[in-house]
C-alpha positions, -999 to 999 in steps of 0.1 A, spaced: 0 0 0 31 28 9 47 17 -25 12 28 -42 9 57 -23 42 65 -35 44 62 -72 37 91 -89 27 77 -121 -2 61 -107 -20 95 -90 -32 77 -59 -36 94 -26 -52 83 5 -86 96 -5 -82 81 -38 -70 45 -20 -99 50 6 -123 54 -24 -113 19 -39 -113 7 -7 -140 10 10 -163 -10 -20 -143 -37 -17 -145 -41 23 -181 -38 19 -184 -69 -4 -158 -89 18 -174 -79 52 -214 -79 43 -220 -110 31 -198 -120 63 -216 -103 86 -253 -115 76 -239 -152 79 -222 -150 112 -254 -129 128 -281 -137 105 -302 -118 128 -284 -84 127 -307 -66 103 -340 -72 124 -316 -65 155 -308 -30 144 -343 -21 129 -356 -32 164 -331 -4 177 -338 23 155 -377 19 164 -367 24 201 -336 45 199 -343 73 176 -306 83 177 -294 48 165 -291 68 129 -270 94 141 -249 67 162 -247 46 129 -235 78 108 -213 89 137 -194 53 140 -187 53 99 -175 85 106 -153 79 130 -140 46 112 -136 63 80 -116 92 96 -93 65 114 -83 46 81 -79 76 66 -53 86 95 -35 56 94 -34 60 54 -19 95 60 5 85 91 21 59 66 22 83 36 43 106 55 62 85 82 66 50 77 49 19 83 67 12 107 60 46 127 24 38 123 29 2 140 53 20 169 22 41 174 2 14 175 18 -2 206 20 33 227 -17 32 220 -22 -5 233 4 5 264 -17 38 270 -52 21 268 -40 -7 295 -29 22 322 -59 36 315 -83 6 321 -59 -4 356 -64 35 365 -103 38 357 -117 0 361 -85 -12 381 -81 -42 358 -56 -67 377 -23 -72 360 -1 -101 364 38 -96 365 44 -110 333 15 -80 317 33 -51 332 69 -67 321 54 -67 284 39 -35 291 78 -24 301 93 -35 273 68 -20 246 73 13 263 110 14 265 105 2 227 89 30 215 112 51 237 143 38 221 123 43 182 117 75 193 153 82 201 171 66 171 149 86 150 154 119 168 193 112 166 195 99 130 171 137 121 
């Protein structure tokens, strides 16, 4: 996908990628989705007769998925893709002190030693790519 984005020949962007995309997903993940719940359709109608804002929580959550591909697309365009997985990590360190602060989710010694060494991991990427600038 970087390679694409890339190539100046072919005109792609992220929009552009996005665009040819999302069609595709839709094909893959429908068809999925209807046989794996085959009751998801009545489910949501059910919801959106009780919940008037289901719509607007519907729109909102494409929203908010589109504009996160379309972030990662970007991060990778102008980083790497390996600054996007890096980021990926802090994320996944950052959410788990965040669930043992707010729900105090237990964590065994072996979590909090992984937890360690993703953190001084993206500590040291960060470094080596501050010093190599």
């Amino acid at each position: 996908m970087f390679l694409i984005l890339q190539l100046n020949r072919e005109k792609l962007n992220s929009m552009n990628l996005l665009l040819y995309m999302s069609p595709i997903a839709i094909l893959v993940l429908l068809p999925a989705a209807l046989i794996m719940e085959p009751n998801v359709v009545d489910v949501t109608l059910t919801l959106t007769k009780d919940h008037k804002s289901m719509w607007l929580l519907l729109f909102l959550n494409s929203t908010t998925a589109y504009a996160a591909n379309l972030t990662n697309f970007l991060v990778t365009k102008h980083t790497s893709a390996l600054t996007l997985q890096v980021l990926g990590n802090a994320k996944g360190a950052v959410a788990v002190v965040i669930s043992i602060l707010l729900f105090r989710n237990p964590v065994t010694i072996v979590g909090m030693g992984g937890y360690t060494i993703t953190v001084m991991g993206v500590a040291a990427y960060g470094e080596t790519k501050r010093r190599f600038r």
